[in-house]
Residue, then its C-alpha position, 0 to 999 in steps of 0.5 A: x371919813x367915809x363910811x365904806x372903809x370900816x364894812x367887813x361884812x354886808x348884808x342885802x335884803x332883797x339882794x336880787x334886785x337889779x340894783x341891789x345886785x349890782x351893789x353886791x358885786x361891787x362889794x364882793x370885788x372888794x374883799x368884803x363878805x357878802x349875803x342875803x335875802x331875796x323872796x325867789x331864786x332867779x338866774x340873777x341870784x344863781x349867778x351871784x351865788x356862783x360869785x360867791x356870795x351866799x343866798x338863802x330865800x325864807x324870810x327867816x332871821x336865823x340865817x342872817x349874817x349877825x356879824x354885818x356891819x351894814x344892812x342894805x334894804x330895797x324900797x320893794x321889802x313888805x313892811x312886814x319882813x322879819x328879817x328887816x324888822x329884827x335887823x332894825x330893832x337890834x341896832x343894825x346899821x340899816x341903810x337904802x340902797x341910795x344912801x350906798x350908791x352915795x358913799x360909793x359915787x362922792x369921792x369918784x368923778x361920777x356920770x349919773x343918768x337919769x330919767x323916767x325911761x331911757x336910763x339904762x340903755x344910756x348907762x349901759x351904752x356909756x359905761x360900754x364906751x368907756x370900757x371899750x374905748x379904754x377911757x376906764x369906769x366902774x359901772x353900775x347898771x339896772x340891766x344886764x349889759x349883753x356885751x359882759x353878761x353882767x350889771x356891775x365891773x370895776x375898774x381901778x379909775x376912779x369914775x363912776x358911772x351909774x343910774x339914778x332912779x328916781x324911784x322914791x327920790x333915790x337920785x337925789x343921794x347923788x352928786x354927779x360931775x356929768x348928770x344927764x336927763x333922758x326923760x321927765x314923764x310922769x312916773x310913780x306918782x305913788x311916790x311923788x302924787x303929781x307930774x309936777x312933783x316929778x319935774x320939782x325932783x328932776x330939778x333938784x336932781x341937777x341941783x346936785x351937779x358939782x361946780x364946774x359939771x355938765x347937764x346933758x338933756x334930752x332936747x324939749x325937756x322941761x323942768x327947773x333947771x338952775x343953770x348956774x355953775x354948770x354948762x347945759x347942754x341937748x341932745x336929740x336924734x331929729x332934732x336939729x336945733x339941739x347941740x348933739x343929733x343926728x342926720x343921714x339916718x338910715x337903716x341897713x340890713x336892720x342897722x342904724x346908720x348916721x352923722x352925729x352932729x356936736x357943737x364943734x364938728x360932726x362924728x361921720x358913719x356912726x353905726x348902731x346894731x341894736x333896734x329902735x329909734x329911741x335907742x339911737x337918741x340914746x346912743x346920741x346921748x352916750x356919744x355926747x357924754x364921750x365926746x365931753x371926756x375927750x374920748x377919740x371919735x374914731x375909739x367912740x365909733x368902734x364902741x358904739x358898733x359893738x355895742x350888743x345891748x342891754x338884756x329886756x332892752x329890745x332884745x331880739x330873742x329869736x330873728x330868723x327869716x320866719x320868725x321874729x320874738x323882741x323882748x322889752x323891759x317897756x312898762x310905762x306909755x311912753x316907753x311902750x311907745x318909743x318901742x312900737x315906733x322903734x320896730x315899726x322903723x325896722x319891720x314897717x310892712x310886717x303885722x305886729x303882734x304885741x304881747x304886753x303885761x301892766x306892771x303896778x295897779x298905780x301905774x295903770x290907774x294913772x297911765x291908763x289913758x297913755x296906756x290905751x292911746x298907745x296899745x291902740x297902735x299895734x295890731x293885735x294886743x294880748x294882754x296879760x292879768x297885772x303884775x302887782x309888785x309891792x302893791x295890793x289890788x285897787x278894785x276896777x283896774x285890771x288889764x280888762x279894763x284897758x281892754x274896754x277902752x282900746x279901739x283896736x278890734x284884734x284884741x284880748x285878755x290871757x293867763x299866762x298858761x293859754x298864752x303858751x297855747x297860742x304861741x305853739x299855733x300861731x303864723x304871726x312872724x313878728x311878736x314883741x313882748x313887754x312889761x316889767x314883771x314876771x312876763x320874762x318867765x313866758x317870754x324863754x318859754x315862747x322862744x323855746x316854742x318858735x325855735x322848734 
C-alpha cells in the first residue's frame, strides 16, 4: 500500500530547505496539514507560511505538531536538535526527505536528473517544457524557477519530474523511467570518502532505471553503467560525436542561438535567453529529454525561449549599460568554472570582478587545488570567510588559504561588512557573485548599492 494514503498531518524539520520546501508544497496541495521547523526565517519560509503552512524558528518540542503522522528531517539537522530527538524517542514515524520522494515518484513515470552540478537547471529547464509545451508534470525543483517564482507545481499527470541529489546517497530511493546524468565530479567526499566511491553511487544510480527506461548522459562521463534493459543515450553542446548537440552556436544581443543536432533529425534556431555556455548543454539535455516524450519540436522551441531561469543559476541581478551583477549558486571547481567560461562567452573584452565565498571547510580542503586553478581565471578575486553549514572548522583551511595558493595578483580576503564598502566605490562594470551559503544576504544588498 503505499505510505502516502494514510498522512493527515506532517511535520518538517528543516522545512526551509530547498527540497524540503518543495516537499511541503506538494503536501499542501494535497489537503494534508503542513508544519515546521527551520533554524531562521527566509523569503522561502515567508512564502510557505503565506501558503499556509505554519512555521515557528525555536528549537522547541512544545510547538511541534503532536498529531503528525509523519516527521521528515534534512541530513543538515545537528544530531543534537531536541525537537528530532523527541520526535524519535516518542515513536514517530521519522523518514529523509529521500525516502518521501520514493513513495511520491514509484507509482508515477519519473524523470530523474542527476549530477554533481547541472542538476537543477536541467530539472528546471524539463519541468518548464513540459508545462510549457502542455505535455504536463508535477515538479520538484532545488531552485526557484524564475518563470513560476516557485520550486514545486502539480499537475493532475501523473509524471514526476525531480532532482536526485546524491547527497548522502538520496538518489538511490529513486526509480527513474528516464534518468539523466549531467556530471560525475568529485563532491562530497565527506559522505562518499573517495571519487571512486561517487562514480560506484552514480552507477547504482542507473541501476534503478526501470525496464524499458532511457540513460540520457553528458557525453565523456564515465562511470559503471549496466546497459542492459535500457537504451543509453549523449549528449554535449560541441561535441559532435554525441547523439544530441549543437551547432551554428552563436550569441546575439547576449542570446544564444543553435541547431540542436538528435539521432533522427536537427531541431533548426533554437534560441536560449539565459548565460553560460553550460547552460546551453543543459538545455541540449532537456530538449533530448523532450524530443524522447514525443513532444512537438516547434512546442520544444517556444519553451526554451521562454525559459527565464533558475533563481541563484546565472541570474542577471542588475544589467544595465553600465553595470552588470550576475549571481550563481556556483560552489564546486567545476562548476565555478563553467560560469567564468559562460560570462567570459558573453562579456569577453570586459575585466571581471569575481566575488566568490567557500561553502564547507570539507569541501574546500578537498577541492582546494580545482578551487585555485579556477579563481586564477578571473581577474580580480574577493573572497569571502567560509561558510560552515553543518560542519565545524578544520584547523588551516580558510579562504586565506586559498588566497596563499592562487597566482592571480589583484586578489583579497573580505568580511562581508567591508565588501558592502567597496561595492559603494567601485567603477568595475561586471561583477559576478558566487557560492552556496549566506552570500545571497550581500548579493540584494550590492544590487540595491549599483542600482542607485
Amino acid at each position: 500500500m503505499n505510505p502516502l494514503t494514510n498522512i493527515k498531518n506532517i511535520y518538517f524539520v528543516g522545512i526551509g530547505g530547498i527540497g524540503m520546501s518543495a516537499l511541503a508544497r506538494y503536501f499542501n496541495t494535497q489537503g494534508v496539514k503542513v508544519s515546521g521547523y527551520d533554524k531562521t526565517p527566509t523569503a522561502l519560509t515567508d512564502d510557505l507560511v503565506k501558503e499556509g503552512i505554519q512555521i515557528h524558528f525555536d528549537d522547541d518540542i512544545n510547538q511541534i505538531d503532536k498529531e503528525a503522522t509523519v516527521v521528515v528531517y534534512t541530513p543538515a539537522i545537528p544530531v543534537e536538535h531536541k525537537e528530532l530527538n523527541y520526535l524519535r524517542d516518542n515513536g514517530y514515524n521519522v523518514v529523509k526527505r529521500s525516502d518521501v520522494l520514493q513513495w511520491v515518484t514509484e507509482n508515477a513515470f519519473t524523470i530523474g536528473i542527476a549530477g554533481t552540478h547541472g542538476k537543477t537547471t536541467t530539472t528546471s529547464m524539463t519541468a518548464h517544457i513540459l508545462r510549457h509545451t502542455g505535455y504536463g508534470c508535477n515538479a520538484f525543483l532545488g531552485g526557484i524557477a524564475s518563470n513560476y517564482g516557485t520550486n514545486f507545481w502539480s499537475d493532475e499527470k501523473n509524471v514526476v519530474v525531480v532532482e536526485a541529489d546524491e547527497y548522502d546517497r538520496s538518489f538511490l530511493k529513486l526509480s527513474p523511467n528516464i534518468a539523466v546524468v549531467t556530471a560525475v565530479d568529485p563532491d562530497h567526499l565527506d559522505i562518499y570518502g573517495t571519487a571512486e566511491e561517487v562514480l560506484k553511487a552514480f552507477g547504482q544510480y542507473t541501476d534503478k532505471i526501470k525496464t524499458g527506461g532511457n540513460l540520457i548522459q553528458k557525453y565523456g562521463t564515465v562511470f559503471p553503467v549496466n546497459g542492459e534493459h535500457k537504451t543509453i543515450l549523449t549528449y554535449s553542446y560541441n561535441e559532435p560525436k554525441a547523439d544530441y548537440h549543437t551547432v551554428n552556436l552563436k550569441v546575439v544581443d547576449g542570446s544564444y542561438h543553435f541547431d540542436l543536432v538528435y539521432p533522427t533529425g536537427v531541431v533548426k534556431d533554437v534560441i536560449l535567453n539565459m548565460g553560460g555556455l553550460h547552460n546551453v548543454e543543459n538545455a541540449t539535455a532537456a530538449i533530448a529529454i523532450a524530443l524522447t516524450l514525443g513532444i512537438d519540436i516547434d512546442k520544444i522551441k517556444l519553451a526554451v525561449a521562454s525559459f527565464m531561469g533558475v533563481k541563484r543559476r546565472f541570474e542577471y541581478k542588475v544589467k544595465t549599460a553600465n553595470k552588470v551583477l550576475i549571481d550563481d549558486y556556483a560552489h564546486h571547481p567545476e562548476e565555478l568554472n563553467a560560469l567564468i567560461s559562460g560570462v567570459r562567452s558573453l562579456y569577453p573584452n570586459e575585466k571581471m570582478v569575481l566575488v566568490f565565498q567557500p561553502h564547507l571547510y570539507s569541501r574546500t580542503q578537498d577541492q582546494a587545488i580545482g578551487f585555485v586553478e579556477t579563481l586564477d581565471k578571473a581577474d580580480e578575486v574577493i573572497l569571502l570567510p567560509i561558510y560552515p553549514a553543518r560542519e565545524l572548522p578544520i584547523p588551516g583551511v580558510t579562504s586565506d588559504m586559498l588566497l596563499d595558493k592562487m597566482k592571480l595578483k589583484d586578489k583579497r580576503v573580505m568580511s562581508k561588512e567591508a565588501l558592502m564598502k567597496w561595492a559603494a566605490t567601485t567603477n568595475d562594470k561586471l561583477i559576478v557573485m558566487a557560492g552556496a551559503g549566506d552570500i545571497d544576504v550581500c548579493i540584494t544588498k550590492i544590487k540595491d548599492i549599483l542600482t542607485k
